[in-house]
TIKOLZA-88725 format. One record per residue (C-alpha): residue in three letters; x, y, z. Coordinates in Angstrom, 3 decimals, padded with zeros to 6 digits. Layout:
+-----+----------+----------+----------+
| res |        x |        y |        z |
+-----+----------+----------+----------+
| ala |        X |        Y |        Z |
...
+-----+----------+----------+----------+
! end
This chain:
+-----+----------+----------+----------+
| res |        x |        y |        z |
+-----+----------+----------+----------+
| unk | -020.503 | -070.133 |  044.383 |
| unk | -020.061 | -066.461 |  044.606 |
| unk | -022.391 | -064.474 |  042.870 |
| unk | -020.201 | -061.707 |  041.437 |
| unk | -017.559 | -064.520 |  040.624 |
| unk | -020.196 | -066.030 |  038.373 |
| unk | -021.654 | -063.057 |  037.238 |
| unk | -017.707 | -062.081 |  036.372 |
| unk | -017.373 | -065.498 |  034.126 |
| unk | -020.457 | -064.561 |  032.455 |
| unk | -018.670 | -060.985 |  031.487 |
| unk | -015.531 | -062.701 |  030.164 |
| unk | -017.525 | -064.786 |  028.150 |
| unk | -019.413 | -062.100 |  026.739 |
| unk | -016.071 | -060.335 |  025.733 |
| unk | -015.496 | -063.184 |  023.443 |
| unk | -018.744 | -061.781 |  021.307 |
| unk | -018.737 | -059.458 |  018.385 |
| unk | -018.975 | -056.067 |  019.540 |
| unk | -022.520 | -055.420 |  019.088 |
| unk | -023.398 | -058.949 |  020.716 |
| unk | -020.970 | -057.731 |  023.275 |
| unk | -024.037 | -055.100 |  024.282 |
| unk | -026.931 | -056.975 |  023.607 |
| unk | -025.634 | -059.264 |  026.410 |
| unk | -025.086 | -056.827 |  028.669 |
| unk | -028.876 | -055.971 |  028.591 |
| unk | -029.289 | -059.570 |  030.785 |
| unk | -030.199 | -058.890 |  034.429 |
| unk | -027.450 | -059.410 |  036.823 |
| unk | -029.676 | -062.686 |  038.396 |
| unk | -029.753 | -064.003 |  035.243 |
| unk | -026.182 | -063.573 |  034.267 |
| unk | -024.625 | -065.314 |  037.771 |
| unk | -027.074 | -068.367 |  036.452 |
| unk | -026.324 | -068.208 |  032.832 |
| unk | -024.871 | -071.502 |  031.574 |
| unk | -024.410 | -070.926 |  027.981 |
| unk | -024.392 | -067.769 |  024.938 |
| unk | -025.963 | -069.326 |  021.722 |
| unk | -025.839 | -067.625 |  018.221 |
| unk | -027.431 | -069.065 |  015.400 |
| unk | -027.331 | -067.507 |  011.792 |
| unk | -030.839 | -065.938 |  011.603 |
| unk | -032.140 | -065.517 |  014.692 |
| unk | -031.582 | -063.830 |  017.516 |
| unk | -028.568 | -064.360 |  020.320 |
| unk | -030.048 | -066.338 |  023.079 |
| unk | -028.487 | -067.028 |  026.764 |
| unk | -029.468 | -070.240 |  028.253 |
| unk | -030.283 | -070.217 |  031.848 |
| unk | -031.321 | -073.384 |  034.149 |
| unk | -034.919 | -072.802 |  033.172 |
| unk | -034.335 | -072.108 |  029.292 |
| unk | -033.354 | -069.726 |  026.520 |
| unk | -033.849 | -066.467 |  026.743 |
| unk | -033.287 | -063.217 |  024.500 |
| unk | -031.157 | -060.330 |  026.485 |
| unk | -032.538 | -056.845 |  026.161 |
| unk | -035.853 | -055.577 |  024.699 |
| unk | -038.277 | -058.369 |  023.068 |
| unk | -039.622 | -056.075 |  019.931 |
| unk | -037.519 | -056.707 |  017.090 |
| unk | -034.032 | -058.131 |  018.180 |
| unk | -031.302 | -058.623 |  015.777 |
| unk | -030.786 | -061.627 |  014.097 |
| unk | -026.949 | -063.031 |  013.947 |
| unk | -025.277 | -063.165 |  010.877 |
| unk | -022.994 | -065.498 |  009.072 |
| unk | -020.201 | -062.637 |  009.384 |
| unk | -021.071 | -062.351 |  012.758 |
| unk | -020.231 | -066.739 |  013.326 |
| unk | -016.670 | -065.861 |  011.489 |
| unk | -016.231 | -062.980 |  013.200 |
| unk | -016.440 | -064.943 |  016.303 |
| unk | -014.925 | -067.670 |  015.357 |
| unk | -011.705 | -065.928 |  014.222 |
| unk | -011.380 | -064.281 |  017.586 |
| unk | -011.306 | -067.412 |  019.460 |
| unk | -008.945 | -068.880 |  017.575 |
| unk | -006.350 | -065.620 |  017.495 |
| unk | -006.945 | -065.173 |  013.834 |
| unk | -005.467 | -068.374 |  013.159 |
| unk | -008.342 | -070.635 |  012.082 |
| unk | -005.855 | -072.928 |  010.033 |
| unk | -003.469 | -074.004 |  013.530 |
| unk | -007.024 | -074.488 |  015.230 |
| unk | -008.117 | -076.587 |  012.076 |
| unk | -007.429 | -079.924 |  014.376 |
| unk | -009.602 | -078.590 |  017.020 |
| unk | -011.971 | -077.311 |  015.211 |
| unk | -012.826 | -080.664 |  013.191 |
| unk | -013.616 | -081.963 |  016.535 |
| unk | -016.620 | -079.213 |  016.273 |
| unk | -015.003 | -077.293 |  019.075 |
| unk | -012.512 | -074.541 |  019.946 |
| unk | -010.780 | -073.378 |  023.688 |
| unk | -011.164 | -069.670 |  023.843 |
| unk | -008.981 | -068.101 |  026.675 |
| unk | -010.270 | -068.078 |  030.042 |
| unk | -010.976 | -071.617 |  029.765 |
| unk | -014.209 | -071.355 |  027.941 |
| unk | -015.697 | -074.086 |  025.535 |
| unk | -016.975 | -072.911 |  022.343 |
| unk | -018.995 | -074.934 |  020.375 |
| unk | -019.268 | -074.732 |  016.418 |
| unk | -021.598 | -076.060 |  013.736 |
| unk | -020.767 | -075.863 |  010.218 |
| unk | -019.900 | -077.713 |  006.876 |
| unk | -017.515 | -080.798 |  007.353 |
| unk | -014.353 | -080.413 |  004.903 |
| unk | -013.673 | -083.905 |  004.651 |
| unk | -009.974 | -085.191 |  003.012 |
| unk | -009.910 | -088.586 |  002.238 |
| unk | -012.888 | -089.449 |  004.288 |
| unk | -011.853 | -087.909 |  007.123 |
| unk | -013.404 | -084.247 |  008.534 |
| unk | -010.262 | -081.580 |  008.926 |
| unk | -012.349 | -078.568 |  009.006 |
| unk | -015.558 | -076.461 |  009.007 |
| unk | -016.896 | -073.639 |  007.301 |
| unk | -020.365 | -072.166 |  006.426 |
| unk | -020.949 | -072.146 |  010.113 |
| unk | -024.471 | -072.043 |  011.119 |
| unk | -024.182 | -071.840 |  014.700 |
| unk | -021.657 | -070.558 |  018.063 |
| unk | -022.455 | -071.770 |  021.057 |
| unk | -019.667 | -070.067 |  024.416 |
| unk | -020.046 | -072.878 |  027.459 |
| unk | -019.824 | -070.365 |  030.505 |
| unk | -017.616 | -072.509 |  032.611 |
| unk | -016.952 | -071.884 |  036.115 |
| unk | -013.674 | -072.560 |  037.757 |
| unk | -014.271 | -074.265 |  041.662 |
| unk | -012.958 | -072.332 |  044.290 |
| unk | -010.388 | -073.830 |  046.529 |
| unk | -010.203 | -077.164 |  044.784 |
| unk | -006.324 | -077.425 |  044.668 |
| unk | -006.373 | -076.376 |  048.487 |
| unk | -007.203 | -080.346 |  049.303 |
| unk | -005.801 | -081.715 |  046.039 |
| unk | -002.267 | -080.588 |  045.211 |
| unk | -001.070 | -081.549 |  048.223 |
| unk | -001.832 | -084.986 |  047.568 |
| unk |  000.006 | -085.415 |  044.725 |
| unk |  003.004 | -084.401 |  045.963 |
| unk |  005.242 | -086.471 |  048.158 |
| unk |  008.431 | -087.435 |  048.734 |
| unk |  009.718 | -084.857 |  046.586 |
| unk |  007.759 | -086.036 |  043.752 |
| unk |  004.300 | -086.513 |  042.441 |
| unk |  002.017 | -089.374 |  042.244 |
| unk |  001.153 | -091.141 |  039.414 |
| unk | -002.350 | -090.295 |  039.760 |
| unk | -005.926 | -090.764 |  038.227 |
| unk | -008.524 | -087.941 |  039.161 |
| unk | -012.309 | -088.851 |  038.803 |
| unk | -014.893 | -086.885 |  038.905 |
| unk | -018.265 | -086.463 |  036.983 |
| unk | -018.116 | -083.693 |  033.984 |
| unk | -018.339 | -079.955 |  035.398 |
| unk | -016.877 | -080.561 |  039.071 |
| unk | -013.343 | -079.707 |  038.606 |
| unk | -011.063 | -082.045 |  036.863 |
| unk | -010.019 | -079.831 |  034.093 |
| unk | -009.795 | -076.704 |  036.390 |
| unk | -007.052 | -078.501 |  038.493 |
| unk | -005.393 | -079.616 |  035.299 |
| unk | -004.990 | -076.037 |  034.064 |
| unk | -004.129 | -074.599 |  037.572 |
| unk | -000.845 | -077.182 |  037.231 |
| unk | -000.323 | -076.603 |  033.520 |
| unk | -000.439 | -072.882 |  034.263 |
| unk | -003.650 | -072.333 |  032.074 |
| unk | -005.216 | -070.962 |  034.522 |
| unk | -004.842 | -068.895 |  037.733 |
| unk | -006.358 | -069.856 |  041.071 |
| unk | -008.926 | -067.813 |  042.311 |
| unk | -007.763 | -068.828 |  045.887 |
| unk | -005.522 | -070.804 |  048.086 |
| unk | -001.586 | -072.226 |  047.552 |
| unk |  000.171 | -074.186 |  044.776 |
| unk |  003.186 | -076.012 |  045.407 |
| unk |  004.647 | -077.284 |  042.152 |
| unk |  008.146 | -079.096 |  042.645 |
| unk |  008.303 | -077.293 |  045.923 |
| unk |  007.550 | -073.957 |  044.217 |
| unk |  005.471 | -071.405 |  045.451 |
| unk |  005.845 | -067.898 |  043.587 |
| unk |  004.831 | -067.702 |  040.094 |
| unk |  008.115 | -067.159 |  038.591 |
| unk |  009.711 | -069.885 |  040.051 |
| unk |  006.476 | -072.300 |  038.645 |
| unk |  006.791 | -071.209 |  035.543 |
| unk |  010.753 | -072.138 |  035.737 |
| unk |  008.836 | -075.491 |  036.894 |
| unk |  006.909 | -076.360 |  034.147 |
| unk |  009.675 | -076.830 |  031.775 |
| unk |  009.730 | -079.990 |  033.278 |
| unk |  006.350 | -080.734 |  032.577 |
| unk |  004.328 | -081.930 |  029.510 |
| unk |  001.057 | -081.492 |  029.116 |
| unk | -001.956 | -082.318 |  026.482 |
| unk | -004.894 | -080.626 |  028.072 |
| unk | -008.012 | -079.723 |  025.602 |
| unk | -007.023 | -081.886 |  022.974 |
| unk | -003.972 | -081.668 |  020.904 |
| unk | -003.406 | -078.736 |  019.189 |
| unk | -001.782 | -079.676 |  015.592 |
| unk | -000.944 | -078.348 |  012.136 |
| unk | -002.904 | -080.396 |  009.703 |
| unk | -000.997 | -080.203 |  006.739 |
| unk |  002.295 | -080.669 |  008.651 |
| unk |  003.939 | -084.258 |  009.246 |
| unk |  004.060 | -085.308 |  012.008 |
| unk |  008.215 | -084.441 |  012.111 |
| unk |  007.529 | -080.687 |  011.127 |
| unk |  004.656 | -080.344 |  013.902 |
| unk |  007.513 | -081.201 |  016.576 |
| unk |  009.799 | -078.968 |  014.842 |
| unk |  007.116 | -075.863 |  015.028 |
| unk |  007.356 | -076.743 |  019.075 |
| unk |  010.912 | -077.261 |  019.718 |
| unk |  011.048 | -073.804 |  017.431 |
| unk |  008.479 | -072.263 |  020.144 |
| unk |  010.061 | -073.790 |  023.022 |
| unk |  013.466 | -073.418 |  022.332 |
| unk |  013.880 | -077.234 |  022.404 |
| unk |  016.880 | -079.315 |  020.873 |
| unk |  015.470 | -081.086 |  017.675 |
| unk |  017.914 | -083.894 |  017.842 |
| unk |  015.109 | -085.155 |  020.389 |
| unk |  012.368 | -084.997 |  017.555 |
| unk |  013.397 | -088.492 |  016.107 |
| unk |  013.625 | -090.850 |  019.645 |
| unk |  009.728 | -089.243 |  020.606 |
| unk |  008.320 | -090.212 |  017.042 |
| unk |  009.603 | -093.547 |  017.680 |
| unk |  008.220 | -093.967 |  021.615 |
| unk |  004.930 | -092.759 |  020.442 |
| unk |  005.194 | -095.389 |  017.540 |
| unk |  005.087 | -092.329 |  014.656 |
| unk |  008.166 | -092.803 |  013.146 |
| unk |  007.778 | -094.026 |  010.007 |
| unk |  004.970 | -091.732 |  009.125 |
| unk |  007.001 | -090.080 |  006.276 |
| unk |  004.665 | -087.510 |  004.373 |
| unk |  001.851 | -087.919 |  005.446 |
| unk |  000.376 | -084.930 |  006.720 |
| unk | -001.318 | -084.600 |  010.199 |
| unk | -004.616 | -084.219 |  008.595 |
| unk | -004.788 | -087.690 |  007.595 |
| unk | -003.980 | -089.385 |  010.372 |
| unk | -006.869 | -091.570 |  012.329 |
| unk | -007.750 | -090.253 |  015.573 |
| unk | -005.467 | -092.031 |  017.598 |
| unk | -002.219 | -091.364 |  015.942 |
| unk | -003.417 | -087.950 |  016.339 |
| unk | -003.766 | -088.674 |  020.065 |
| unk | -000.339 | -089.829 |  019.656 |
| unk |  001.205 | -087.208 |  018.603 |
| unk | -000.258 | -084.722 |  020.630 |
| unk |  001.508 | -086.812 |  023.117 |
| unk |  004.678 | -086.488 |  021.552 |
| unk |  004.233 | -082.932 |  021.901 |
| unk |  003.658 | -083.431 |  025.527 |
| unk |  006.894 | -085.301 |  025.566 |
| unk |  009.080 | -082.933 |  024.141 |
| unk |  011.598 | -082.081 |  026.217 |
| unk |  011.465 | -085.667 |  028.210 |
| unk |  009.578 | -083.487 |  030.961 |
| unk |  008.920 | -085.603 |  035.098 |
| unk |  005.756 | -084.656 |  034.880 |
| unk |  003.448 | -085.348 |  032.548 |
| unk | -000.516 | -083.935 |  032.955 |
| unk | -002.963 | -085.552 |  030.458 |
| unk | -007.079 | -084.521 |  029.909 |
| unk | -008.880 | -087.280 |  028.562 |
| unk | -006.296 | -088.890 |  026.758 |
| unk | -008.627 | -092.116 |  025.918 |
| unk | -011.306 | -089.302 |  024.248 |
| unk | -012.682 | -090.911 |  021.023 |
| unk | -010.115 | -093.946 |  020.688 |
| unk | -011.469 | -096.904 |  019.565 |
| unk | -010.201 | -099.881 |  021.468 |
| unk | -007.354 | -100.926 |  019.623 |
| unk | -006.395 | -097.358 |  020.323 |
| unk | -007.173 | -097.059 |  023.545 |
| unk | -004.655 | -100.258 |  024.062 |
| unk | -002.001 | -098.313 |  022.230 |
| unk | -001.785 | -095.945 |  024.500 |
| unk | -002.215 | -097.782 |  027.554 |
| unk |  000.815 | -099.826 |  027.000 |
| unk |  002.628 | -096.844 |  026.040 |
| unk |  001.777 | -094.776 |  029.333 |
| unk |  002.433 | -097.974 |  031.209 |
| unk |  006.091 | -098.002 |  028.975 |
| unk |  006.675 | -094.443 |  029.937 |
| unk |  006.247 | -094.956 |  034.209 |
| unk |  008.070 | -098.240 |  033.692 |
| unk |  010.825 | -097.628 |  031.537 |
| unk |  011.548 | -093.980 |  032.386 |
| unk |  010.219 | -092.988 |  035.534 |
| unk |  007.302 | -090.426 |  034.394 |
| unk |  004.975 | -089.267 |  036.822 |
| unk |  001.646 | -089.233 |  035.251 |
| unk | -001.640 | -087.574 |  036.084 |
| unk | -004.249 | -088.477 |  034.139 |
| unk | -008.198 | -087.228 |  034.160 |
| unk | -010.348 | -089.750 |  032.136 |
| unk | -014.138 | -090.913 |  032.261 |
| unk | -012.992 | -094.069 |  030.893 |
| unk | -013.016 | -095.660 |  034.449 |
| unk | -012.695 | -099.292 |  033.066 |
| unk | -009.285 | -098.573 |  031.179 |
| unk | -008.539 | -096.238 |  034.234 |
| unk | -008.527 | -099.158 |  036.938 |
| unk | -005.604 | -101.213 |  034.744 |
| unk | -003.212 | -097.880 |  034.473 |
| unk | -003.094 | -095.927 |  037.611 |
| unk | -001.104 | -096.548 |  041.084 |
| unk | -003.637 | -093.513 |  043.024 |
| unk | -006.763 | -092.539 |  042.517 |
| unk | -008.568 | -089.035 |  043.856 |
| unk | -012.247 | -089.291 |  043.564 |
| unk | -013.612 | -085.101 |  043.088 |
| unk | -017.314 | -084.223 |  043.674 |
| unk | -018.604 | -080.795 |  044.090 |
| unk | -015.220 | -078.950 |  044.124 |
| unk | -014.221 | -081.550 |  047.100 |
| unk | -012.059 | -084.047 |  047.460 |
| unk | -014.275 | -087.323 |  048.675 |
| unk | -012.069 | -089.876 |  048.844 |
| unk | -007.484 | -090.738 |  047.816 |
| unk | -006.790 | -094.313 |  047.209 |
| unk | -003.941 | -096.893 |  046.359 |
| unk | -004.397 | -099.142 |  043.486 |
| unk | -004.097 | -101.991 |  046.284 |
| unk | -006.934 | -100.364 |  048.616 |
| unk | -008.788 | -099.616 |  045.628 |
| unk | -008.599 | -103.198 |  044.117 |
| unk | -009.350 | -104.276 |  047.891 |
| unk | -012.306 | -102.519 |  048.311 |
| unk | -013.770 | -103.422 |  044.302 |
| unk | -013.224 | -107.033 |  044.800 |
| unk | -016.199 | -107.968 |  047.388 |
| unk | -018.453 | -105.960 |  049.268 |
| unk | -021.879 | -107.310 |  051.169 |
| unk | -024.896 | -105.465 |  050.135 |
| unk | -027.442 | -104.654 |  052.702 |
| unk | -031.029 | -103.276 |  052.369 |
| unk | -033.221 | -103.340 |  055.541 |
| unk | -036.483 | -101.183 |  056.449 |
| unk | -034.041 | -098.999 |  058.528 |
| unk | -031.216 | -097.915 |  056.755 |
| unk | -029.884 | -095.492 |  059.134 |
| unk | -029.567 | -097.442 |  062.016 |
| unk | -028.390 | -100.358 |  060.224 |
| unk | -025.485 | -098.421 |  059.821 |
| unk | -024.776 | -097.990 |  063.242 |
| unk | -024.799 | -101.573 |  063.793 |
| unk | -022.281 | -102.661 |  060.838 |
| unk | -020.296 | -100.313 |  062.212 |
| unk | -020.171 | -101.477 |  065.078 |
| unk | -019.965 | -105.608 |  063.686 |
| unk | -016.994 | -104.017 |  061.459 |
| unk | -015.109 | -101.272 |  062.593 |
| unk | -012.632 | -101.937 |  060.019 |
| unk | -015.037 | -101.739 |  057.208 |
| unk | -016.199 | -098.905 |  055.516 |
| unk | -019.984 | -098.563 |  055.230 |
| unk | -021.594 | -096.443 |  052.442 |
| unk | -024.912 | -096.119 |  051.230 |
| unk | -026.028 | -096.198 |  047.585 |
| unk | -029.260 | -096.365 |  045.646 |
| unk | -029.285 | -100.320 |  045.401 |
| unk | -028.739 | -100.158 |  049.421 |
| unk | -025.794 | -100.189 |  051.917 |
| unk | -022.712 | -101.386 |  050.918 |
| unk | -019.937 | -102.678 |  053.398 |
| unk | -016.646 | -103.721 |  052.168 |
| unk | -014.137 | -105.171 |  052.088 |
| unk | -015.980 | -108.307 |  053.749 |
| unk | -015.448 | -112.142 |  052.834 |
| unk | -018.751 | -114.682 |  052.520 |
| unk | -019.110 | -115.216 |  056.553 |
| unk | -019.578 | -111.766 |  056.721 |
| unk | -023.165 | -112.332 |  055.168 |
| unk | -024.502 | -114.989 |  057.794 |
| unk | -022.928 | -112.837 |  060.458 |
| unk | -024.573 | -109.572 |  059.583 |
| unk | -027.952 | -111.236 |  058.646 |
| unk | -028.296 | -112.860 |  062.185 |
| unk | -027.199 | -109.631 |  064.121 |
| unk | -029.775 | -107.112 |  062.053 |
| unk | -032.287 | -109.777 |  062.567 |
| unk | -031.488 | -109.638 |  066.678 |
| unk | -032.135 | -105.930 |  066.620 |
| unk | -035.554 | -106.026 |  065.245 |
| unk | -034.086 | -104.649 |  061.653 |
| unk | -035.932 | -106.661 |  058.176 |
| unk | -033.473 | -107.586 |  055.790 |
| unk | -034.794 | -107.032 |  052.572 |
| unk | -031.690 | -108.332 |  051.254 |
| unk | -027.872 | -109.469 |  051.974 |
| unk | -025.362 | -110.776 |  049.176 |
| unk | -021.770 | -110.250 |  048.795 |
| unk | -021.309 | -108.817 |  045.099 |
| unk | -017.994 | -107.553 |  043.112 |
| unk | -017.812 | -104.281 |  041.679 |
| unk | -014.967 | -102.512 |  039.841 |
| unk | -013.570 | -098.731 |  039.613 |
| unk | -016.888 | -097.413 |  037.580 |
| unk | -019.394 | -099.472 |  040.380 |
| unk | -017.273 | -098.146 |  043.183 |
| unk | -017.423 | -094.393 |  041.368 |
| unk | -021.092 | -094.559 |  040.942 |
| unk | -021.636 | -095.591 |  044.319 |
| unk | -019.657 | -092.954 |  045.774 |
| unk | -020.846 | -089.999 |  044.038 |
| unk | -023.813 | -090.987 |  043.494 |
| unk | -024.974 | -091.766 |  047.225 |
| unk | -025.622 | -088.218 |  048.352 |
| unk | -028.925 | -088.164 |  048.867 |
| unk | -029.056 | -091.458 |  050.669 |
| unk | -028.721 | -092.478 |  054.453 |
| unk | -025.783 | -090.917 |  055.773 |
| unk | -023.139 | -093.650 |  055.992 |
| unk | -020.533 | -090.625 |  056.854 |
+-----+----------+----------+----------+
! end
């Protein structure tokens, strides 16, 4: 990563601060601030920046200020735009989305209705996550999703901090590319995107919602904001099963009708394209069903392309029809649900005293297969049950030990694992 790029991130995050934290983190060393991964103020002690190594105070040692509660609501009120009460759904969760993409992290006082948190105050603590965008992601991406004049319905994986959420706000127009080309329904300039995204919908960051609004008047605040016909208000209620919610007020719904409607919001509009960032986030599983079936209702039944980012790899494998696998800003690997459920279903699991040039020789036994090494050993799929005698004998001929050979089944989080994971293993290319 470029070192003035991070240093750069470091400086926006900074300008989120008070004005006389604002200076005191200034006073870092330029080293330290490219490496910087997160600004924490506590009430009663002293700002601290943690770097890979640990905390540390910015500026002079002797005597450094202390942060203040004012200082925590000070912040806190310039994150959220001076409107603490439309973040309220947000910031039950214990978080906030600053601009420039940055994660801030609050402590506080639960304000609990009915059981249920709906806000903080008395906060104790701020903590700014100094996230860094990756460079040239969408270069290898975007194009990807795109075909045939339309996008994929398409799962991206990827392990937290490598990208997923970057690309998400690239499409949604969150945020701008530091580099390379977008193409959004054949769009290049960014006029003509923005034009674009009007048929999109998008729930990225959690949904932002009125708490003591119904769930009616929250769509009515958006098709107010977005110029939107609120004849259309009624038929989303009723796809996203929120209909008959009556009075009650957004505040006291559980967290997956809230995940709901955030959806609906998404769906205003009856947008082609609909982008969603960690949907599944805190359901329980009778939620997490819900919304499967309705995703699944919404690709069936009307055609909606949908790209979904998720951890939940389990619920992942039953939804999607593509999958792109991210690591490290790079795209490793773009699969059908067919190849996908192909390669899951069997694989034969190698581990000799020579891993390397066991490779070369399944290769060479199966030059249809693809060969990948993982901590537990080499894996080689997809291969049937005489794949194992065959393998053993031929490793065997060329003087390899087999430590062991089994064919084993796996599904989308196994396969993840193993591909991300394998780095720093033999090279199975």
């Amino acid at each position: 990563m470029d070192e003035s790029y991070a240093i750069r991130r470091y400086e926006q995050a900074a300008a989120l601060l008070p004005l006389r934290w604002q200076q005191q983190a200034r006073q870092l060393a330029p080293g330290q601030m490219a490496l910087a991964e997160e600004l924490r103020l506590r009430a009663g002690r002293p700002m601290t920046v943690l770097l890979p190594e640990g905390e540390v105070v910015p500026g002079p040692s002797d005597l450094p200020p202390t942060v203040t509660q004012s200082d925590l609501e000070q912040l806190c009120d310039a994150v959220t735009d001076y409107s603490r009460y439309a973040a309220g759904e947000t910031l039950s969760r214990g978080y906030l989305t600053a601009r420039g993409g940055f994660r801030v992290g609050v402590c506080g006082t639960a304000v609990l209705r009915d059981g249920i948190n709906t806000n903080l105050r008395d906060l104790s603590s701020v903590t700014i996550r100094i996230g860094r965008e990756q460079p040239g992601l969408g270069d290898a991406v975007l194009p990807q999703l795109f075909r045939d004049g339309q996008f994929c319905s398409t799962v991206v994986l990827s392990p937290p901090g490598l990208g997923k959420t970057t690309l998400l706000r690239i499409l949604c127009g969150l945020t701008r590319p530091t580099r390379g080309r977008l193409l959004l329904f054949g769009a290049a300039d960014a006029a003509r995107q923005s034009e674009m995204r009007r048929r999109m919908g998008c729930l990225v960051d959690g949904p932002a919602l009125y708490a003591d609004l119904t769930a009616w008047q929250n769509l009515k605040v958006q098709c107010l904001q977005r110029g939107l016909n609120e004849a259309d208000i009624a038929p989303t209620l009723q796809l996203v099963g929120l209909k008959d919610t009556g009075s009650k007020p957004a505040g006291k719904f559980s967290l997956g009708m809230r995940q709901r409607l955030g959806l609906a919001v998404a769906l205003l509009g009856k947008p082609e394209f609909l982008v969603l960032d960690e949907p599944l986030n805190g359901l329980d599983p009778m939620g997490i069903q819900e919304l499967r079936h309705l995703l699944e209702k919404l690709n069936r039944e009307q055609g909606m392309t949908i790209l979904l980012s998720s951890h939940i790899l389990s619920e992942l494998h039953q939804l999607a029809t593509s999958y792109g696998i991210l690591h490290n800003g790079q795209l490793l690997e773009q699969l059908t649900a067919e190849e996908l459920d192909a390669r899951c279903s069997k694989y034969l699991l190698v581990r000799t005293d020579n891993d390397r040039r066991a490779v070369d020789i399944l290769r060479k036994m199966f030059p249809e297969a693809i060969c990948q090494a993982t901590v537990e050993g080499l894996r080689l799929f997809p291969v049937g049950n005489e794949a194992a005698a065959t393998a053993s004998g031929v490793l065997m001929e060329n003087g390899l030990h087999v430590q062991e050979l089994a064919v084993r089944s796996e599904g989308l989080e196994a396969y993840f694992t193993a591909l991300v994971g394998g780095d720093s293993h033999a090279d199975a290319g």
